[in-house]
C-alpha positions in Angstrom: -27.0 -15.9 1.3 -29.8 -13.7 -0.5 -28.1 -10.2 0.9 -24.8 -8.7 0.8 -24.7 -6.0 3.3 -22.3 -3.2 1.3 -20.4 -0.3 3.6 -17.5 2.0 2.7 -14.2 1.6 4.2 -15.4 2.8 7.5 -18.1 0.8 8.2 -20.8 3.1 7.5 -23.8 1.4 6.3 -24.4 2.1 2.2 -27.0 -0.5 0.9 -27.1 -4.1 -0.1 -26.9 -6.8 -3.1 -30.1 -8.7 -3.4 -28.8 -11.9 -5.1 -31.4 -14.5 -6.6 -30.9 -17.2 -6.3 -27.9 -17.6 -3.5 -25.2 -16.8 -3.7 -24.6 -20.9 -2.9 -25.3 -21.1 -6.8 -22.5 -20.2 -9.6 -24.4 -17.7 -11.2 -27.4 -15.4 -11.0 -28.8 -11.9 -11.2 -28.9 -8.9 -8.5 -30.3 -5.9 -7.7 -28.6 -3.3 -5.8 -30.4 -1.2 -2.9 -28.3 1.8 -1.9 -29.6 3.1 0.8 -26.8 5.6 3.0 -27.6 6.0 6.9 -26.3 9.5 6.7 -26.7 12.2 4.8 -23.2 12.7 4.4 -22.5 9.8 2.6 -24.9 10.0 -0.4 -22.2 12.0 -2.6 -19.4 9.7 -1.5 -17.9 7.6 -4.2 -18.6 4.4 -2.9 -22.4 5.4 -2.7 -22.6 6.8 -6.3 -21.3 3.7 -7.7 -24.1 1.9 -5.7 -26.7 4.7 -7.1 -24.8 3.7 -10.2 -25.8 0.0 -10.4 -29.0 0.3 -8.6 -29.8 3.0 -11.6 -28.9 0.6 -14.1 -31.5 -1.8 -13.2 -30.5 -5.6 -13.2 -26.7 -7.1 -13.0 -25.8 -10.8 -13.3 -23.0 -12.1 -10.9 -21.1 -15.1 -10.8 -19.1 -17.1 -8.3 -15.3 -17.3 -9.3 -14.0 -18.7 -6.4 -15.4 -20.7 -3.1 -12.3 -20.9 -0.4 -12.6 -17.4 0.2 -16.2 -16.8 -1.3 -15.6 -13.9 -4.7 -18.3 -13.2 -6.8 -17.8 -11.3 -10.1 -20.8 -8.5 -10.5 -22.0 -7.8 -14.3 -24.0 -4.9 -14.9 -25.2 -3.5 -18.3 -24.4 -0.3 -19.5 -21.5 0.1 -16.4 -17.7 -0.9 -18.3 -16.4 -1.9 -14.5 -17.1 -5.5 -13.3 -18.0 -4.3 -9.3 -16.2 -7.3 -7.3 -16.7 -8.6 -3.7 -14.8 -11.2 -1.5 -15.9 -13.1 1.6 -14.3 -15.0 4.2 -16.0 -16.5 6.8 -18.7 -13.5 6.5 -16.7 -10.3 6.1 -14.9 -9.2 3.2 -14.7 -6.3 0.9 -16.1 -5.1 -2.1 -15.0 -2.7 -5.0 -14.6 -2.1 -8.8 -12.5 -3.1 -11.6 -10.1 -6.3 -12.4 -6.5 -7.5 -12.3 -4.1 -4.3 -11.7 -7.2 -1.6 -12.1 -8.9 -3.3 -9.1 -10.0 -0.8 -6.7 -11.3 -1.4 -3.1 -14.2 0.8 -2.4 -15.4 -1.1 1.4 -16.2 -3.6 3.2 -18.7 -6.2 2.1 -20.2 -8.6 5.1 -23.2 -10.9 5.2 -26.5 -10.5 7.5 -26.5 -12.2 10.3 -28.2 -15.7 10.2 -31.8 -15.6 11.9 
């Protein structure tokens, strides 16, 4: 689990989370790839805060829970921790914590070669 595949709430394809090491690990560093299938999407708000991280250059994340998978996404310079659950493979992803959480799509993981 190197790759988080990232979409907005639609299931449009927005980019990915390239997570060394895996995301099987408590803790790590990532880079974000936003990279929008359609034109239409690139001034979304999901894909600017993507553009957003990726712009910032490396983040650190950390697992905070296993049974569903949630991972905690640190990025310098950005106040909002970016968030994203898993179970089983499919999950969502957004900004923020406790009551300012905001979903912004869903998250899912690559299928397995």
């Amino acid at each position: 689990m190197n790759c988080v595949v990232l979409q907005n709430a639609d299931g449009a394809h927005l980019g990915f989370m390239v997570c060394t090491p895996d995301l099987g690990q408590p803790a790590g560093e990532c880079l974000f790839m936003a990279v929008a299938m359609q034109a239409e999407l690139f001034n979304t708000p999901a894909a600017l805060l993507l553009f957003e991280r990726r712009g910032a250059g490396e983040s650190s994340w950390k697992v905070v829970g296993r049974e569903p998978l949630s991972v905690v996404v640190s990025t310098p310079g950005l106040p909002a921790e970016l968030f994203i659950e898993l179970d089983g493979g499919f999950g969502q992803w957004g900004v923020g914590r406790g009551s300012g959480r905001r979903i912004v799509g869903r998250a899912l993981l690559p299928p397995k070669r």
